[in-house]
DOZA-504583 format. One line per 8 residues: number of its first residue (from 1); their letters; for each residue x, y, z of C-alpha. Coordinates in nm, 4 decimals. Example, Ala and Ser with C-alpha at 12.3 -4.5 7.8 and 13.67 -1.06 7.14 Angstrom:
2
1> as> 1.2300/-0.4500/0.7800 ~ 1.3670/-0.1060/0.7140 $
//
This chain:
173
1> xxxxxxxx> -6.5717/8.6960/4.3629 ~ -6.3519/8.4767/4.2222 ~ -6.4505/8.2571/3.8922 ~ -6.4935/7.9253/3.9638 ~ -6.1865/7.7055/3.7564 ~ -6.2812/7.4786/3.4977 ~ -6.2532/7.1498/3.5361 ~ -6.0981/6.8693/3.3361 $
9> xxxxxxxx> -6.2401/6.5528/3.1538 ~ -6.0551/6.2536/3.3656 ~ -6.0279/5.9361/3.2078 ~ -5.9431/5.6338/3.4261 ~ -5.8078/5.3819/3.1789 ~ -5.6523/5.0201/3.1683 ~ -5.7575/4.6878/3.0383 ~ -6.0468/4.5071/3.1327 $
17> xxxxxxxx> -6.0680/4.4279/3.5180 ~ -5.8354/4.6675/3.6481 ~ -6.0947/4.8392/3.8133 ~ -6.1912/5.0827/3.5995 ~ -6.5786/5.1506/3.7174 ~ -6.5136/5.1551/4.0600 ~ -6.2486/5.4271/4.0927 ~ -6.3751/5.6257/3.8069 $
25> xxxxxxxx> -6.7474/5.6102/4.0099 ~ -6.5828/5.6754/4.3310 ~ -6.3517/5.9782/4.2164 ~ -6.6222/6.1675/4.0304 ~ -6.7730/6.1476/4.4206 ~ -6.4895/6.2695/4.5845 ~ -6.4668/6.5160/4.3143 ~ -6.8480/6.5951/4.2768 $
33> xxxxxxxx> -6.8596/6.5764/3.9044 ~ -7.0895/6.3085/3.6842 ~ -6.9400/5.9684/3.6014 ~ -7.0224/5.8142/3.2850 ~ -6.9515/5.4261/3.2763 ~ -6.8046/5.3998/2.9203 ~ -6.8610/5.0431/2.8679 ~ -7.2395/5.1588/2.8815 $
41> xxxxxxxx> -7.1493/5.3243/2.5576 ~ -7.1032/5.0586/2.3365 ~ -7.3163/4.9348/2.0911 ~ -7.4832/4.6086/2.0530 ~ -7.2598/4.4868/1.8468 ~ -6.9629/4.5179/1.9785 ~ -7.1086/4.3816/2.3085 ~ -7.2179/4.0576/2.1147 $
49> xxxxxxxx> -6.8579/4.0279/1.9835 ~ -6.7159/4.0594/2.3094 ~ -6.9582/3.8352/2.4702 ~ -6.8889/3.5292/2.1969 ~ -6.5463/3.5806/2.2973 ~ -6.4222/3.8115/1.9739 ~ -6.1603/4.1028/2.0293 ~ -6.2713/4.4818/1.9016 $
57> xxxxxxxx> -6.0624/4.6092/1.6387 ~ -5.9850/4.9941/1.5774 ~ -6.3226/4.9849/1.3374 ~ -6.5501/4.8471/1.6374 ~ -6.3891/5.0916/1.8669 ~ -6.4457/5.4300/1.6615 ~ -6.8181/5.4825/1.7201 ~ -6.7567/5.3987/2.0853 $
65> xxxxxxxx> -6.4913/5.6447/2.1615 ~ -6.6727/5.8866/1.9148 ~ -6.9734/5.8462/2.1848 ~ -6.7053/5.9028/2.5210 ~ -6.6014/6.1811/2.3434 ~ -6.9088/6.3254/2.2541 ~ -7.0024/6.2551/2.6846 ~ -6.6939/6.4201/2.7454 $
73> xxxxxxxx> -6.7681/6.7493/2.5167 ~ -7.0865/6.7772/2.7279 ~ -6.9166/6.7973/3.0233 ~ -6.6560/7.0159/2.9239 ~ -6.5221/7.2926/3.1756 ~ -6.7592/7.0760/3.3974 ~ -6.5972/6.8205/3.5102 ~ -6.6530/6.4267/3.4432 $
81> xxxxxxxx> -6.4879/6.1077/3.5082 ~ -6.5279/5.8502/3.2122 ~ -6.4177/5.4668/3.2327 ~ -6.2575/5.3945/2.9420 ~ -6.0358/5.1203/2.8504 ~ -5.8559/5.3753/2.6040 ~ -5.5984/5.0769/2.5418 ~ -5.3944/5.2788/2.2455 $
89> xxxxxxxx> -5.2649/5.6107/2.2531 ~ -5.4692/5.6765/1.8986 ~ -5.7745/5.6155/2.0923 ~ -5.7004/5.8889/2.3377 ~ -5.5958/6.1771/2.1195 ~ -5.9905/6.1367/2.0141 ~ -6.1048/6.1590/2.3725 ~ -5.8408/6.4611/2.3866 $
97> xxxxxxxx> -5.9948/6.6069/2.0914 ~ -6.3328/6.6564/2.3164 ~ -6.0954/6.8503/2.5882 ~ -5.7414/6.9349/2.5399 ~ -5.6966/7.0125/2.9115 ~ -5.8209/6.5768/2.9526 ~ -5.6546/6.4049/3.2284 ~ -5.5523/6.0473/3.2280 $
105> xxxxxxxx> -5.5722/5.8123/3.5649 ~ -5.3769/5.4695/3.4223 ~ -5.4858/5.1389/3.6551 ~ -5.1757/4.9247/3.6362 ~ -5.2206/4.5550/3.7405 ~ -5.0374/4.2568/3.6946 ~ -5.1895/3.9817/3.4910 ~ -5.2877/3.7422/3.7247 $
113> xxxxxxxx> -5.4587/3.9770/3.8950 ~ -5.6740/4.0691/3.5903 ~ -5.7144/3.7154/3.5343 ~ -5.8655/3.6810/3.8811 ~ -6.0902/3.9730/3.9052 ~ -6.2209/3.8786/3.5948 ~ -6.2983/3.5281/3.6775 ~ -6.5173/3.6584/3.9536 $
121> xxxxxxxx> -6.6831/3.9235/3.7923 ~ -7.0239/3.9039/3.5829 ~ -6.9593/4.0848/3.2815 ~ -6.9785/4.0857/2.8588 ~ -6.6320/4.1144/2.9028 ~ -6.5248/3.7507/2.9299 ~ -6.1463/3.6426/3.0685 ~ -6.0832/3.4507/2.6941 $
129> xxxxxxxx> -5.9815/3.8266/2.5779 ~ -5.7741/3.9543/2.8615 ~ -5.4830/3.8848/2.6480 ~ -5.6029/4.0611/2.3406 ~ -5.6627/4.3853/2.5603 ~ -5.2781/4.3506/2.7427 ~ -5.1457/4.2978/2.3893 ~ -5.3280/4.5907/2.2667 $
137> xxxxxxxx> -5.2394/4.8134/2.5643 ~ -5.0295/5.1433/2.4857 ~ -4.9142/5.2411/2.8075 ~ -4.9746/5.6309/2.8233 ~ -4.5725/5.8146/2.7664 ~ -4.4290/6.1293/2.9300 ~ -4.6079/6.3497/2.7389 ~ -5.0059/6.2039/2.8114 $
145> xxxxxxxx> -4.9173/6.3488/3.1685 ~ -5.0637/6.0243/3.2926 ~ -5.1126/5.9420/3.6758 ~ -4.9902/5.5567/3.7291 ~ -5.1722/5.3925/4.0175 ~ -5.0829/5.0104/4.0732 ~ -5.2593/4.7748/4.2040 ~ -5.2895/4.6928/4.5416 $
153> xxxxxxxx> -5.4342/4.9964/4.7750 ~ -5.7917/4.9775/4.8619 ~ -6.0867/5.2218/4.6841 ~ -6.0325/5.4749/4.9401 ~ -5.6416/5.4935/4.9346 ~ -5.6461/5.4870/4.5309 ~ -5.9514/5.7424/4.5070 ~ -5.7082/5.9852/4.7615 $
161> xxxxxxxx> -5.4355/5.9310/4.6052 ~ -5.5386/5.9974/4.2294 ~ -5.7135/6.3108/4.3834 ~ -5.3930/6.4126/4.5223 ~ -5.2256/6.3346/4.1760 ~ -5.4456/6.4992/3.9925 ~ -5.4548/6.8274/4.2477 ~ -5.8154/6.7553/4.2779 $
169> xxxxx> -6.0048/6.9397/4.5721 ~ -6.2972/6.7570/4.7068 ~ -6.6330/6.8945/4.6369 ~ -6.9866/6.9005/4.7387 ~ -7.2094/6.7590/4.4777 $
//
């Protein structure tokens, strides 16, 4: 019998409202692996920043992506799709730190776009700090090995396609 492959950590990253949760949820089902909704991982306080309209710096960020990464060493050789906003490429050579063999799925959108979704969107996240996140955005190079997906396709057609990206066979869960 053949061993069953590993699987990698994927990380679907962008800025606020590019849709983050809702591939990331979607592709660990097509995948059959556990999501974990990073934005869950915050703590208090940087939710209470956020939600009085003040931007995370690199100190407010560590102990969350220490806590993705620690989700994503759980997982390892497991399989697990993480949201994560992952905005710099600092912040994702800790995630990669969890699991080399990390994959990155990059949810490109134009700014009006953002600007829209998150106008309609409850969240601690408010719209004030969209342009904090875009200015703060590192947009994964060559060597992340980063799948692009732009805006525009529906759940479906952007779950499919990142599978097909990423060489992802669908499983049972």
């Amino acid at each position: 019998m053949q061993p069953i492959p590993a699987l990698p950590a994927i990380v679907v990253m962008g800025v606020s409202g590019s849709g983050k949760s809702h591939v990331g949820a979607a592709l660990a089902r097509a995948c059959g692996v556990d999501f974990v909704e990073g934005d869950a991982l915050h703590p208090a306080t940087n939710i209470e920043k956020m939600r009085a309209g003040i931007p995370l710096d690199d100190t407010d960020r560590q102990p969350w992506l220490e806590a993705i990464a620690s989700a994503i060493a759980m997982h390892r050789g497991q399989g697990v799709v993480v949201a994560c906003s992952a905005l710099r490429r600092a912040y994702r050579d800790v995630l990669r730190q969890a699991d080399p063999a990390l994959r990155l799925v990059y949810l490109r959108v134009p700014r009006d776009e953002l600007a829209r979704r998150l106008r309609e969107r409850t969240h601690f996240m408010p719209a004030s700090l969209l342009d904090s996140q875009l200015a703060a955005m590192e947009e994964p190079i060559a060597d992340e090995h980063a799948i692009v997906l732009e805006a525009g396709a529906d759940l479906g057609s952007m779950t499919a396609m990142a599978m097909q990206a990423l060489s992802m066979p669908g499983r049972s869960a």
